[in-house]
N, C-alpha and C positions, 0 to 999 in steps of 0.2 A: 460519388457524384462529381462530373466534372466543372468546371468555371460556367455560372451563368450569364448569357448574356440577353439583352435585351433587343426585339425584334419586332419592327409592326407587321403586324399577321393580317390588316384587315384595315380599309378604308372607304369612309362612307361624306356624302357634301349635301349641301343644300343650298340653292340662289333663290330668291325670292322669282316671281312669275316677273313683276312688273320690268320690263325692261327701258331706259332714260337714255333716251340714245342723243347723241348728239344736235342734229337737229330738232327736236323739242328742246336742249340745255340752250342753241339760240336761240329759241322764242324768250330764255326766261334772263339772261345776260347776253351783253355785248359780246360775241363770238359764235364759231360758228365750224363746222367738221375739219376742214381745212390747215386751221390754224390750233386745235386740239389732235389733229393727226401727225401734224410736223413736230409739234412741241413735247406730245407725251405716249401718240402711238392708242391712243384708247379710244374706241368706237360707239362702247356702248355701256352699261353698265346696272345692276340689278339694284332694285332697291323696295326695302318692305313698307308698303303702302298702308298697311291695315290695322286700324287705328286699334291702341291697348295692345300691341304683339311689338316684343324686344330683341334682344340676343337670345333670353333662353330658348325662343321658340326656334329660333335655325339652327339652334345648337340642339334641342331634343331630335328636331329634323333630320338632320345631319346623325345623330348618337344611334337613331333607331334602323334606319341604312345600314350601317354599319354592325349591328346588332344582328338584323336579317342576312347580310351576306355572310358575315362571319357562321353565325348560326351559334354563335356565343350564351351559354347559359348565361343568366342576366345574372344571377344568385352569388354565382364565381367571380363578378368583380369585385375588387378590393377596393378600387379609388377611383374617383373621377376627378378630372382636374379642367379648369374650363380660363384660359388665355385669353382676354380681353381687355378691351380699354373702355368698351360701351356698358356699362353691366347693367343686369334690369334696374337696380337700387342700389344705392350706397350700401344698405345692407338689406338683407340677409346675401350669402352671397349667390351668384347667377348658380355653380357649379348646383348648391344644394338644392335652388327650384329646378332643374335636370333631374336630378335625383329622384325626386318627388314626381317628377311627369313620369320618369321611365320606369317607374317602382323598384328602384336597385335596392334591396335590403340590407345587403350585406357590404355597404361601402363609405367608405369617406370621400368627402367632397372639399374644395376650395378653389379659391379664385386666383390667377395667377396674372398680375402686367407687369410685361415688359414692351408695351406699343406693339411696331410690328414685327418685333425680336421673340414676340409670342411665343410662337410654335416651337420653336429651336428654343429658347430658355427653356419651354416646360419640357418637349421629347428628354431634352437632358436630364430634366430632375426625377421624369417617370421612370427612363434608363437607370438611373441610379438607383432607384427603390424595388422597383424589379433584380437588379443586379445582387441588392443586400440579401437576397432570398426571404424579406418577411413579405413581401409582394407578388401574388402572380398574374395577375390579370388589372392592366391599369386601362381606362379610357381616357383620352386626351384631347381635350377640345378647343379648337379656336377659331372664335366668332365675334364679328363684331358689325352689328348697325350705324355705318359711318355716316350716315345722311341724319342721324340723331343728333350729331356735330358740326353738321358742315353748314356754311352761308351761302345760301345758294342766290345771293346777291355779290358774292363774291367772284369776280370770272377766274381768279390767279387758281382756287382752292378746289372748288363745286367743281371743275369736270374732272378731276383725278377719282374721286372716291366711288366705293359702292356695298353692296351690304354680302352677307355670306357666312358660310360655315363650313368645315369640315372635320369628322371626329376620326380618329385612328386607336386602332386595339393595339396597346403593348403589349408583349408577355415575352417571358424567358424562352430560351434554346439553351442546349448547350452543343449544338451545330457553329463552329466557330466560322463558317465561313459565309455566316449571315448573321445582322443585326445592326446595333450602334456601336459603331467603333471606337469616333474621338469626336472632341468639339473645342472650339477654342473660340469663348465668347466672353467678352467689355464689355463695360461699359464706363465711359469717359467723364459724366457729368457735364460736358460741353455744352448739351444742347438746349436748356431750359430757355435760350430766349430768341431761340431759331425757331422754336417746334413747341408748341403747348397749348392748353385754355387757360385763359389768364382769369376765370370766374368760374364759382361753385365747389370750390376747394375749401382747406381751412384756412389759407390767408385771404381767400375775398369771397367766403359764403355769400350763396343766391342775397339779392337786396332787389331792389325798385333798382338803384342806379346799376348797378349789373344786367340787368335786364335791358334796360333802358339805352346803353349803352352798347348794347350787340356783345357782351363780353362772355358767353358763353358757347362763342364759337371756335371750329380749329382754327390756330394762329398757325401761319407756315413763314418762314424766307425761305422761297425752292430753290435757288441759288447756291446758296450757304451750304442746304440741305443737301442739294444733287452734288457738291461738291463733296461731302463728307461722305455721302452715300458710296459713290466710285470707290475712292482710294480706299476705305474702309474694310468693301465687302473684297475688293480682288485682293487687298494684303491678305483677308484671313483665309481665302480658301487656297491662294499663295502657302499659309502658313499650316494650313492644316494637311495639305498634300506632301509640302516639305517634310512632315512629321509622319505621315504613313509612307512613305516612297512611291510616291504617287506621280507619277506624269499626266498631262493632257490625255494623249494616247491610253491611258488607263482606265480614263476616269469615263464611265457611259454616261453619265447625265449631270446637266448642273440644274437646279434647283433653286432659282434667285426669289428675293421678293418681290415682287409685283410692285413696284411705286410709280415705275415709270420706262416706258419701253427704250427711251437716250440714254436712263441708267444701266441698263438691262444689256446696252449694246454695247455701253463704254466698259462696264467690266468683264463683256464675254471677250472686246477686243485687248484688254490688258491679262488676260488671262493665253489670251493666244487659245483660244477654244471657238471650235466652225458651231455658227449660229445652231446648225440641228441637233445639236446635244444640250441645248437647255430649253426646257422646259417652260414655255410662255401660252398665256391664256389674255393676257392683261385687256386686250384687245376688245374682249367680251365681259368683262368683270370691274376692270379701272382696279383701282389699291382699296382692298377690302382690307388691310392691316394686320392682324396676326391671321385671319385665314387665307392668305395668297398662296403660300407656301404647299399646305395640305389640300388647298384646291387644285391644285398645278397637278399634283398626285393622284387626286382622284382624276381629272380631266384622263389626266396620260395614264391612268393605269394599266389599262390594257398592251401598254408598249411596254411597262417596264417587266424585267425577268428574272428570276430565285438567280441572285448571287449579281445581278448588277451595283458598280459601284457607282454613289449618288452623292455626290455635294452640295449641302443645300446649304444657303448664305441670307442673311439676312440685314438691315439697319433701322434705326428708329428712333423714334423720340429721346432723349435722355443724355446724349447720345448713347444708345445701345447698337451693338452688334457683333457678329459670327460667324463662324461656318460650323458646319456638322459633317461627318461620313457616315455615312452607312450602306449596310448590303443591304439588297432588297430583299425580302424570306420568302417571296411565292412568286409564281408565275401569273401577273396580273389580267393576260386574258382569258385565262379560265373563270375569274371571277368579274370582271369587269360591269358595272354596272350603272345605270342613269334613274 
């Protein structure tokens, strides 16, 4: 048996109906499309309205898509893994209530943050456990309810974010000329007082004055943040290309995170990479956090093809960040689906 390697075979998403577009975000703060369009590029963005429904539910949304197209015996996964920062509960964890919606019997579950390094920290860790051969079929989910967090009294914060999911089938090949190839991801410790909620943790558990106080909202500096963000994501896909011998001209797709479409344009132009090779939705979505990444993938599935190469990058709270390469393993408009 030769070298296995690890490959998403299958991608499925889910946005909520409700769409918060711009003009309703001016009715509810000072601002207004113009000056959300200059500044971050985002038009409109999804967000789950319906009282008692969390991540799990756009992550079972998203897992069962993905299930249907693949055509995946449910029985055959070994793991699920579920990337977020919103989770339904401190505990138990979201991945296990998925579990329990999708009746997976045969699988282990947990939770995985890294903000919005989500997607790319776990692909990696599923890549790895597929690769060990005690794994062959992993699901990989990342979902997060930003509107759970965010102050929509806030004009700097409230129009970036939105809600979202999308899940992806791992599994081995040993077709080398598709899969996960390399990644090269940090994480700095830099960022705790750029980027956080300063309430509801264990140094400042829920209280009256926590509440009282608005402290259980996203904290941002986007400044600080869009600065870090740049130099960050174009050194690592810099460095990951350097490491496979990769040029621009190689590379078919880049695959950024969705934070911000100034960020999105300053690392395609430090890259030296023509705007149509990467991969933007932001427009219609805003920064859903670790699912930007695999929604981009679902959106563009039907473009991407068996053996394109993909760099997908990411930054986030903590500071965290990376790039990833991978081949693609299937010809996406044969499957493509809404």
């Amino acid at each position: 048996m030769g070298k296995i390697h690890a490959a998403i075979t299958g991608i499925g998403g889910y946005v909520p109906d409700y769409v918060l577009n711009n003009e309703e975000l001016s009715r509810m703060v000072d601002t207004n499309d113009e000056w959300i369009m200059a500044r971050v590029g985002i038009k409109e963005r999804r967000i789950l309205t319906e009282e008692g429904l969390g991540t799990s539910y756009m992550a079972r949304k998203a897992a069962r898509q993905l299930i249907e197209k693949t055509g995946v015996d449910i029985d055959t996964i070994d793991a699920l893994i579920m990337t977020t920062t919103t989770p339904d509960y401190k505990f138990p964890s979201t991945a296990s209530i998925v579990i329990g919606k999708l009746g997976l019997k045969n699988a282990m579950g947990f939770d995985f943050s890294a903000a919005c390094c989500g997607f790319l920290y776990t692909l990696d860790v599923a890549s790895s456990m597929i690769e060990s051969g005690r794994y062959k079929k992993i699901i990989v989910i990342a979902g997060d309810k930003m509107s759970s967090m965010v102050d929509y009294t806030d004009r700097q914060t409230c129009v970036l974010f939105g809600d979202g999911a999308a899940a992806v089938l791992v599994e081995g090949t040993e077709d080398e000329n598709i899969g996960f190839k390399d990644s090269f991801l940090r994480t700095n410790g830099l960022g705790l007082p750029y980027l956080h909620m300063k309430a509801g943790g264990s140094v400042s558990p829920p209280s009256h004055f926590t509440v009282d106080h608005r402290l259980h909202y996203l904290y941002q500096e986007g400044r600080t943040v869009f600065r870090y963000a740049v130099t960050d994501m174009s050194n690592d896909c810099m460095e990951i290309m350097k490491r496979n011998g990769l040029s621009t001209d190689d590379v078919d797709w880049i695959a950024p995170h969705e934070a911000n479409l100034r960020i999105i344009e300053a690392v395609t132009k430090r890259l030296d990479v023509p705007i149509e090779k990467v991969l933007i939705n932001i427009e219609h979505y805003g920064n859903t956090s670790a699912a930007t990444i695999p929604l981009a993938l679902w959106d563009y599935e039907e473009k991407l093809k068996k053996g394109d190469k993909v760099i997908l990058t990411a930054f986030g709270a903590g500071f965290v960040h990376g790039a990833a390469y991978v081949q693609w393993a299937y010809d996406g408009a044969s499957v493509a689906k809404k």
